[in-house]
FIVEXRO-995275 format. One line per field, with one value per residue (C-alpha): residue in three letters; residue number from 1; x, y, z; chain. Coordinates in pm, 1 decimal. Example, Ala and Ser with C-alpha at 12.3 -4.5 7.8 and 13.67 -1.06 7.14 Angstrom:
2
res: [ALA / SER]
n: [1 / 2]
x: [1230.0 / 1367.0]
y: [-450.0 / -106.0]
z: [780.0 / 714.0]
chain: [A / A]
***
This chain:
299
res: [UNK / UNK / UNK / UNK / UNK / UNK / UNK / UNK / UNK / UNK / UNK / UNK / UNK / UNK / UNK / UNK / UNK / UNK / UNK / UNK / UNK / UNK / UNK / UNK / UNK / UNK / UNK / UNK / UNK / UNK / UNK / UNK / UNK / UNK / UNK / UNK / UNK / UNK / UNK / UNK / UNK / UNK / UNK / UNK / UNK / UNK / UNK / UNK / UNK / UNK / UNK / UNK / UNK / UNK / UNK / UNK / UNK / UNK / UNK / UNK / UNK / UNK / UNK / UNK / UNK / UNK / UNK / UNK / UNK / UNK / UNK / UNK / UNK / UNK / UNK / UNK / UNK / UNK / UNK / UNK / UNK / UNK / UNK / UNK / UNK / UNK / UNK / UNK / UNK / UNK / UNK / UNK / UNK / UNK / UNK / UNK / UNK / UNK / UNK / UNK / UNK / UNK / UNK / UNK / UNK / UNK / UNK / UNK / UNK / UNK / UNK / UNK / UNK / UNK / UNK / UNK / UNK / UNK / UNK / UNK / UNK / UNK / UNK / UNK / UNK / UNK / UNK / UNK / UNK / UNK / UNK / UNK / UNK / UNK / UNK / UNK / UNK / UNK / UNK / UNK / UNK / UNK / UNK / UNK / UNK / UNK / UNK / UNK / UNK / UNK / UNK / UNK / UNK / UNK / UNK / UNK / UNK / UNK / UNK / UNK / UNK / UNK / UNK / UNK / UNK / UNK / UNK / UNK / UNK / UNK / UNK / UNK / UNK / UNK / UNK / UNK / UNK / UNK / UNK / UNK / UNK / UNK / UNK / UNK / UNK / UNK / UNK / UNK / UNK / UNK / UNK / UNK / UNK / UNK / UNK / UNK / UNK / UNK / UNK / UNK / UNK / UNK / UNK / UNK / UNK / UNK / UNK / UNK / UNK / UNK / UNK / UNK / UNK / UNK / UNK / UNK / UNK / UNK / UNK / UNK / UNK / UNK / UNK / UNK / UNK / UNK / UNK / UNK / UNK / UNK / UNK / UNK / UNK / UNK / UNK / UNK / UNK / UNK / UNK / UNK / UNK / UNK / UNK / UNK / UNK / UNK / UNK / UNK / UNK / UNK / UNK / UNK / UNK / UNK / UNK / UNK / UNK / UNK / UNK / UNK / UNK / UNK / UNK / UNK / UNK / UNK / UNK / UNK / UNK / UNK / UNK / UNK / UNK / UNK / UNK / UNK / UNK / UNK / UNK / UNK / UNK / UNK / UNK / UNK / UNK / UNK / UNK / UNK / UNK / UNK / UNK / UNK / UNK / UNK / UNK / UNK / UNK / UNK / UNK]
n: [1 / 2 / 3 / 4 / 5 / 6 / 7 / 8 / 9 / 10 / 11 / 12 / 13 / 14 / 15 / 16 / 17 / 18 / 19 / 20 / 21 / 22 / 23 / 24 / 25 / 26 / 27 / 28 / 29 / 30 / 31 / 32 / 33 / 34 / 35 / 36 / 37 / 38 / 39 / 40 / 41 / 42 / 43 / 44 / 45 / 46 / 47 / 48 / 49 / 50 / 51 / 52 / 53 / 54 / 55 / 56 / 57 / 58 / 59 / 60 / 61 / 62 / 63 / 64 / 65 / 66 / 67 / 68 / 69 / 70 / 71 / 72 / 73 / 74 / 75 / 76 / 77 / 78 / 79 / 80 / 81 / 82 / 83 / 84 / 85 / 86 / 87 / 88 / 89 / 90 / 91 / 92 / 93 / 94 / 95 / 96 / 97 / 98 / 99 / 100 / 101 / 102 / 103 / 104 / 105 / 106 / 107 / 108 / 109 / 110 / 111 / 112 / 113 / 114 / 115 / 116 / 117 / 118 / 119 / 120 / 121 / 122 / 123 / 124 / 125 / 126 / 127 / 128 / 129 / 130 / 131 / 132 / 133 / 134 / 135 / 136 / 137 / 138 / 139 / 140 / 141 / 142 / 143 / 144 / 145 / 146 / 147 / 148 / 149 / 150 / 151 / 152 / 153 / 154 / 155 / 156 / 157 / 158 / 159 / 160 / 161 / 162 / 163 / 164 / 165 / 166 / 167 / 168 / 169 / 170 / 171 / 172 / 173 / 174 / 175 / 176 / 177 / 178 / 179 / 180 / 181 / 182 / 183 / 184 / 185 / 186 / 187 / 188 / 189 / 190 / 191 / 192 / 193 / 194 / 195 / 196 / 197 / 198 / 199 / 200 / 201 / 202 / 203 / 204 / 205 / 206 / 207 / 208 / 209 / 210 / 211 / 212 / 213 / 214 / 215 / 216 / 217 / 218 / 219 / 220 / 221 / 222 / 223 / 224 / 225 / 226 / 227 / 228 / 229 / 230 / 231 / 232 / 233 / 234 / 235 / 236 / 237 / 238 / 239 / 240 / 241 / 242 / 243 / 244 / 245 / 246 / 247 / 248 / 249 / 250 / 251 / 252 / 253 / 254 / 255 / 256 / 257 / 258 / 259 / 260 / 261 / 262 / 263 / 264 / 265 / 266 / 267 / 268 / 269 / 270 / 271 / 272 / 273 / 274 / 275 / 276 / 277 / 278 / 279 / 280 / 281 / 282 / 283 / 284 / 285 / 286 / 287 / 288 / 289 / 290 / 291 / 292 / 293 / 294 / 295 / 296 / 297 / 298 / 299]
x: [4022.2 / 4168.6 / 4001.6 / 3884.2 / 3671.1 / 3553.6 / 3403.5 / 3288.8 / 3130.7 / 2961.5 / 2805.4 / 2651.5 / 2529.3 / 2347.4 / 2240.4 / 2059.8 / 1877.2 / 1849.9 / 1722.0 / 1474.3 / 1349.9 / 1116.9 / 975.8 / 1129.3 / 938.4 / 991.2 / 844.0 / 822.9 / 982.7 / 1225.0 / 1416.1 / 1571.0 / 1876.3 / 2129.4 / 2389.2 / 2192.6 / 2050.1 / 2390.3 / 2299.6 / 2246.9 / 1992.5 / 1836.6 / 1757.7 / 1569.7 / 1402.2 / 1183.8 / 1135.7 / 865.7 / 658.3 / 332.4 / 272.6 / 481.5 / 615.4 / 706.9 / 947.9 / 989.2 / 1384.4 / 1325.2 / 1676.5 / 1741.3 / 2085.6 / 2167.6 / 2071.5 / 2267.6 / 2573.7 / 2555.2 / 2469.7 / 2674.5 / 2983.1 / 2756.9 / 2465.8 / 2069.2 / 1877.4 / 1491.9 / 1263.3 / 888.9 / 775.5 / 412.9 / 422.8 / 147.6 / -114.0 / -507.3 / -642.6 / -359.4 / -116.2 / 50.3 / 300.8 / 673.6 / 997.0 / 1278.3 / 1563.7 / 1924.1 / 2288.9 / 2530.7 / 2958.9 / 3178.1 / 3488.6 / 3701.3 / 4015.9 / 4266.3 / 4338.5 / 4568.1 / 4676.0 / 4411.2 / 4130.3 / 3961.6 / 3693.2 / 3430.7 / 3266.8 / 2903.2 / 2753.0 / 2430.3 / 2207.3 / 1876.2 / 1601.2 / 1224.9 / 950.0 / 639.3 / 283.1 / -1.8 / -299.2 / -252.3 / 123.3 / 459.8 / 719.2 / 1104.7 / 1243.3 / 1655.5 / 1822.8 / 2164.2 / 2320.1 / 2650.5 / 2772.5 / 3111.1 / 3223.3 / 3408.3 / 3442.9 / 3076.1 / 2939.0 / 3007.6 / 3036.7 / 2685.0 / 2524.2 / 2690.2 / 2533.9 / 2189.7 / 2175.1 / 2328.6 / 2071.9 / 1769.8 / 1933.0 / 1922.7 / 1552.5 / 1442.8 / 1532.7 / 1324.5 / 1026.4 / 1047.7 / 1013.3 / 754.6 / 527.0 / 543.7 / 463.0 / 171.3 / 93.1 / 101.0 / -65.2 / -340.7 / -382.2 / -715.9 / -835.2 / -1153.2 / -1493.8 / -1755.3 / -2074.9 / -2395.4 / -2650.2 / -3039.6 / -3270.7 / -3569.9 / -3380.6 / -3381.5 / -3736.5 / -3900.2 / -3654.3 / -3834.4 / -4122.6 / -4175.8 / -4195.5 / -4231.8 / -3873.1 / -3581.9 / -3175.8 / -3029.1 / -2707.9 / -2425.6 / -2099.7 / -1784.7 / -1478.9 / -1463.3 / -1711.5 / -1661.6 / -1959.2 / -2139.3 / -2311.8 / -2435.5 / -2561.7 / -2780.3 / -2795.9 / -3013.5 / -2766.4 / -2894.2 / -2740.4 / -2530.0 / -2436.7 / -2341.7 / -2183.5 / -1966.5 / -1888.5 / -1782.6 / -1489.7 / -1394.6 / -1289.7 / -1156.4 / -904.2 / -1106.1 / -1145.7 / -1553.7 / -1486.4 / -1744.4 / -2068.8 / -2367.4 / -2504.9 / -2820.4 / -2774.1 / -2804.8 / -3235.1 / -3231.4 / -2932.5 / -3080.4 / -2899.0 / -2906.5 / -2697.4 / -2555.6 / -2660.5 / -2473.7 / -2378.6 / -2319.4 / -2636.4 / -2785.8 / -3197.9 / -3353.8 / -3691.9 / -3968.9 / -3769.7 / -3910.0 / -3762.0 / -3449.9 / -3056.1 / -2891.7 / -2506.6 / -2452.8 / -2174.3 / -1952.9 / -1675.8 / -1436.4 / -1130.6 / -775.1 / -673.4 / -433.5 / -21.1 / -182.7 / 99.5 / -133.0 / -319.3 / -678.3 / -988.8 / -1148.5 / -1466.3 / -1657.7 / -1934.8 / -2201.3 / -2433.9 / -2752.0 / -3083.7 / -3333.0 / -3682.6 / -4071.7 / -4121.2 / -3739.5 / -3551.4 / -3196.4 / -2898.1 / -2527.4 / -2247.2 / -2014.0 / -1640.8 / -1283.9 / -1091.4]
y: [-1666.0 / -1412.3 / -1367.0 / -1027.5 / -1132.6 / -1442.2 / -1213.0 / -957.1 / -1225.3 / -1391.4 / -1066.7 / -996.0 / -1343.5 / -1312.9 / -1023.6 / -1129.8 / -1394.9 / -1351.5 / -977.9 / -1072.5 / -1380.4 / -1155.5 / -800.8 / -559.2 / -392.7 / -115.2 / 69.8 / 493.2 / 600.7 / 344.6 / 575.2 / 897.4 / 954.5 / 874.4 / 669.7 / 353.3 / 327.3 / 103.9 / -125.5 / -461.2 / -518.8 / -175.4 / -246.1 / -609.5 / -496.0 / -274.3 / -576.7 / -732.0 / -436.0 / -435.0 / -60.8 / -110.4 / 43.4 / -220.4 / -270.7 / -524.7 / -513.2 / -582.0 / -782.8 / -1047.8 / -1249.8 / -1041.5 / -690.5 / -799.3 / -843.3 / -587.6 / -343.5 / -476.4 / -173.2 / 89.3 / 175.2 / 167.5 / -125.2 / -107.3 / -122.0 / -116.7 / 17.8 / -10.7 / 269.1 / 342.5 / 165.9 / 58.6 / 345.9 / 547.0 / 275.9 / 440.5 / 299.8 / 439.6 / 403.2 / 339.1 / 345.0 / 238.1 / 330.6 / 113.2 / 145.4 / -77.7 / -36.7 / -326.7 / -298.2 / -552.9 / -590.2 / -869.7 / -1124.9 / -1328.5 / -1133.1 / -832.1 / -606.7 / -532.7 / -107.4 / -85.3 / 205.5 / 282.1 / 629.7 / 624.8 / 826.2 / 788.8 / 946.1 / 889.4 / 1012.2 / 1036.7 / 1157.1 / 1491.0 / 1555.4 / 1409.6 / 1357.2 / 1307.8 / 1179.8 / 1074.0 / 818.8 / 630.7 / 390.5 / 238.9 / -114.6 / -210.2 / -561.1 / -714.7 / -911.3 / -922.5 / -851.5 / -1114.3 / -950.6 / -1069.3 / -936.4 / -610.8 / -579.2 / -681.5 / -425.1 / -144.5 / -146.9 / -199.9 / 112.9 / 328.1 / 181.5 / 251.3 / 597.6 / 666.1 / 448.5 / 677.9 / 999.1 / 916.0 / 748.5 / 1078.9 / 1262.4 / 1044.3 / 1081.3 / 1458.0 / 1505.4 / 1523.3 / 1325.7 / 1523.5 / 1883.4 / 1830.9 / 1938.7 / 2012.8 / 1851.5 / 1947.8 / 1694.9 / 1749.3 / 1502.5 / 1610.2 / 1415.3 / 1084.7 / 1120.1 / 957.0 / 662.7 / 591.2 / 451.3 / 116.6 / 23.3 / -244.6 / -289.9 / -487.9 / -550.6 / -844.3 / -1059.2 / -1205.9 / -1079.7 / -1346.1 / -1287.3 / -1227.0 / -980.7 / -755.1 / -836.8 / -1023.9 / -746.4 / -579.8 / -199.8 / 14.5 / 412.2 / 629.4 / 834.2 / 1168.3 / 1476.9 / 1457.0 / 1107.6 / 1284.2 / 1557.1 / 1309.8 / 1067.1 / 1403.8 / 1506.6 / 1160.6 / 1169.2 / 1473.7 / 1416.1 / 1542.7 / 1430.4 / 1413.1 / 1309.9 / 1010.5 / 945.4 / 1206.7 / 976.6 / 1094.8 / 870.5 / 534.2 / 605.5 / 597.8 / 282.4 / 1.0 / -339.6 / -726.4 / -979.0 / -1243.4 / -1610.6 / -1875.7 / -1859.4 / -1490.7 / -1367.5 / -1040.2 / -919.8 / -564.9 / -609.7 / -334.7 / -36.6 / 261.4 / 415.8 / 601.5 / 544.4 / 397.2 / 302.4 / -61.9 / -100.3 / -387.9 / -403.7 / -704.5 / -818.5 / -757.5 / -1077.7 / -1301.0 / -1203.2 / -919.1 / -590.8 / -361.0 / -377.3 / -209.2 / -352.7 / -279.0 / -164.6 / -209.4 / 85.0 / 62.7 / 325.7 / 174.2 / 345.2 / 153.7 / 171.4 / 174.1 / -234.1 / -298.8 / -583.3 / -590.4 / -851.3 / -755.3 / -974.0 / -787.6 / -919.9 / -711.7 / -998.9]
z: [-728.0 / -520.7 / -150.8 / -166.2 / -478.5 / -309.0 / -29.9 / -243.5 / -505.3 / -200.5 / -29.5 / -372.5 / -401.9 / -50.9 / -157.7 / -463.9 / -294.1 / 35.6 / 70.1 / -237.2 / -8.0 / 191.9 / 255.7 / 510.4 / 734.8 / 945.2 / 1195.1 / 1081.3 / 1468.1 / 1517.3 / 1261.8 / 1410.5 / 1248.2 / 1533.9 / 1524.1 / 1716.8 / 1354.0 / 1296.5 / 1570.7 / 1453.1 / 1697.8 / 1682.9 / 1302.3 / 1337.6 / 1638.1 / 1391.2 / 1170.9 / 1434.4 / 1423.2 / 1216.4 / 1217.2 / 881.9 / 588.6 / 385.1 / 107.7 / -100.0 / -295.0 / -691.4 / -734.4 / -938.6 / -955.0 / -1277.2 / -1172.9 / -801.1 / -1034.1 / -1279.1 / -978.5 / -696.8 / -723.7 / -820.6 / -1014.5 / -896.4 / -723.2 / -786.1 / -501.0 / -480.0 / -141.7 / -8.2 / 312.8 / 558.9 / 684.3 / 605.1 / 353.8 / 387.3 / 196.7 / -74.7 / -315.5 / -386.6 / -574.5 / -466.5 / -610.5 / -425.7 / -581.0 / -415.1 / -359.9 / -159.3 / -57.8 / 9.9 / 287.3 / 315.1 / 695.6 / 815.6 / 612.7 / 444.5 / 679.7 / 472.7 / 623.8 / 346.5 / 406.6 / 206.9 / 168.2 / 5.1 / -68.6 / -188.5 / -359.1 / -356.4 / -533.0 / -352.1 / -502.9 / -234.7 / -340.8 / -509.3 / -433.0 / -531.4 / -271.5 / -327.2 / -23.3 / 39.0 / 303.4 / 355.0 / 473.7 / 595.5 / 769.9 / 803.7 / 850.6 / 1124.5 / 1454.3 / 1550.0 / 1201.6 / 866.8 / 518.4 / 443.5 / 703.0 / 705.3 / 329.1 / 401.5 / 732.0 / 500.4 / 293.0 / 536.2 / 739.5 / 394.4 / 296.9 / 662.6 / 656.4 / 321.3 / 517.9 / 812.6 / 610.4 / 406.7 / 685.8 / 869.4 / 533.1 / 543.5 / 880.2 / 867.2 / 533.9 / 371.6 / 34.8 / -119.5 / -90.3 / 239.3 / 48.3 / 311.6 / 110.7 / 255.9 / 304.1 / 171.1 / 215.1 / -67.3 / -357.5 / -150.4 / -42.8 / -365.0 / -270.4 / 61.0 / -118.4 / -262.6 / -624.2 / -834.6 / -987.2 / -902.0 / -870.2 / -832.1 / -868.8 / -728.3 / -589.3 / -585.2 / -360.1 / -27.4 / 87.8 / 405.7 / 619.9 / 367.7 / 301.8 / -38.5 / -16.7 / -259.1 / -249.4 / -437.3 / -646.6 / -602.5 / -476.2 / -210.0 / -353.5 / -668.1 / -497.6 / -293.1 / -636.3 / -808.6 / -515.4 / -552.0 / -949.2 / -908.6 / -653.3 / -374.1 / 4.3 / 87.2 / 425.5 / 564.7 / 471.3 / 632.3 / 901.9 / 773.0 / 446.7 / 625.9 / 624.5 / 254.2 / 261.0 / 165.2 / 262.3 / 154.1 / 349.7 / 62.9 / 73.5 / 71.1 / -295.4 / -287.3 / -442.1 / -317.4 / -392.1 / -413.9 / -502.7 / -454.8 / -557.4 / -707.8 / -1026.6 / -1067.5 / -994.4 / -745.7 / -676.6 / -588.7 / -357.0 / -177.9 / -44.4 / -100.1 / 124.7 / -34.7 / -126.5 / 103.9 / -49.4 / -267.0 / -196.9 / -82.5 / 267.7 / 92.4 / 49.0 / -284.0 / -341.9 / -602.3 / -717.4 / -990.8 / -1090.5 / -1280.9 / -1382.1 / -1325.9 / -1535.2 / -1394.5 / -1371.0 / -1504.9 / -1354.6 / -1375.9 / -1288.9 / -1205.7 / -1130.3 / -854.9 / -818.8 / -820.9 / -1043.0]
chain: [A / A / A / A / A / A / A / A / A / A / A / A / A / A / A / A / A / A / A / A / A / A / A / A / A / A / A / A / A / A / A / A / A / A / A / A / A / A / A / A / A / A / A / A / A / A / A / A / A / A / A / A / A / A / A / A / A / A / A / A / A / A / A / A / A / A / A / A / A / A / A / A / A / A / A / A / A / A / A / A / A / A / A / A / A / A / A / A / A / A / A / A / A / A / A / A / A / A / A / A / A / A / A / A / A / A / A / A / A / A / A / A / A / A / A / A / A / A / A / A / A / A / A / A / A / A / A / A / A / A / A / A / A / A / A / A / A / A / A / A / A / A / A / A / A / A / A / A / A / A / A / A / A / A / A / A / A / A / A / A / A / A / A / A / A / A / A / A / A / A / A / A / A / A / A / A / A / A / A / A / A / A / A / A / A / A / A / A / A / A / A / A / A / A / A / A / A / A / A / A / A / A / A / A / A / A / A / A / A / A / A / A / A / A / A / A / A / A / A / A / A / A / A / A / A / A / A / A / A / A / A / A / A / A / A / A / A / A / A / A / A / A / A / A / A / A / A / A / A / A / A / A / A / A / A / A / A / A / A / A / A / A / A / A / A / A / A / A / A / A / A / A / A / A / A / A / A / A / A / A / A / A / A / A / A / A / A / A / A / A / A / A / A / A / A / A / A / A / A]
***
């Protein structure tokens, strides 16, 4: 086999396995465009940081191959942070150009672009970035692939984390908050919820709301793409609360007629791509004397 092949065959190989090995993260404003971007060290600096975007390369040896002189590379990116994580597409078209130098010694140029389509919220983004690493001296064939490509997915990282940062997923409803429909709630009754949540529950705690009004109001923004800001401080007097025993059953006993929402919220599981937690909302109606049982979990 010829030598250029052998060093192009191996920098696809590395790149099949060794940038699927692990996500890449990057920090959104270690990204500016300039020309320290090509610095080795100025790329895995970023890596350490946890205020992340993080993408995670969808290549196989067989797409790596079939890919490796041009045509697209999938990724799936996870950017932002906590509640504002939002997942995008990325797709990578690769070319390399191969230079024979001196003698048997051969520099190896990769060059990448990409395109992403990132949906937050309400609005569809379609963001661009490159990359380019040559080989040489200080730099082997491998690496100069693998920091191409982290350059060109850390440009699209850095845009859209500052798209998220600047705006807003959901429309803002200002919902105003009237206590008369919770009043009835305030009083005791002789009905009852019950049950048991499984998973990992943030706080340990299980909460019931009357679902009247402004709880309505609030569920309604949500379905239709909405933002109804935090809850009215004013709805904690009408919260009611039940800290899970050991097993992970929760008790409302006493409760007067009507409907309520039945909320926890569960930890994202440990490896699971995106940062959330998930929370889990019921809406019963509940009968004069009825007694009902509900088993909470997000598997």
């Amino acid at each position: 086999m010829k030598p250029r092949f052998v060093v192009l065959f191996a920098a696809i190989a590395f790149l099949a396995f060794g940038c699927a090995s692990r996500p890449v993260t990057f920090r959104p404003n270690a990204f500016a465009g300039k020309q320290r971007l090509f610095n080795h060290q100025a790329v895995y600096a970023a890596l350490s940081s946890a205020d992340a975007a993080r993408v995670e390369p969808l290549i196989t040896a067989d797409s790596a191959r079939d890919n490796a002189e041009t045509g697209p590379i999938w990724a799936r990116a996870f950017i932002g942070t906590g509640a504002n994580t939002a997942p995008a597409s990325v797709s990578i078209d690769s070319t390399h150009l191969v230079q024979k130098s001196h003698g048997f010694s051969f520099k190896v140029s990769y060059t990448y672009t990409a395109s992403a389509t990132l949906t937050y919220g309400t609005t569809r983004f379609t963001l661009n970035g490159s990359g380019a690493c040559e080989s040489g001296e200080d730099t082997d064939s491998y690496s100069a692939m693998r920091q191409a490509i982290e350059i060109c997915i850390a440009g699209i990282a850095a845009q859209a984390a500052e798209l998220m940062r600047t705006q807003s997923p959901y429309a803002r409803l200002e919902i105003p908050f009237e206590a008369a429909p919770f009043q009835p709630y305030a009083e005791t009754g002789p009905a009852k919820i019950s049950g048991q949540a499984i998973g990992q529950i943030r706080g340990g705690l299980v909460e019931l709301i009357p679902y009247v009004g402004y709880m309505k109001a609030r569920d309604e923004a949500i379905a239709g793409d909405k933002d109804p800001g935090p809850r009215d401080h004013r709805l904690a007097h009408y919260t009611r609360q039940c800290v899970l025993d050991s097993q992970g059953n929760y008790d409302f006993p006493n409760l007067p007629a009507g409907d309520y929402m039945l909320v926890c919220r569960f930890l994202a599981r440990p490896g699971a791509p995106l940062r959330d937690d998930v929370e889990i909302a019921r809406v019963i109606s509940l009968g004069e004397n009825e007694n009902k049982h509900f088993v909470l979990t997000p598997y």
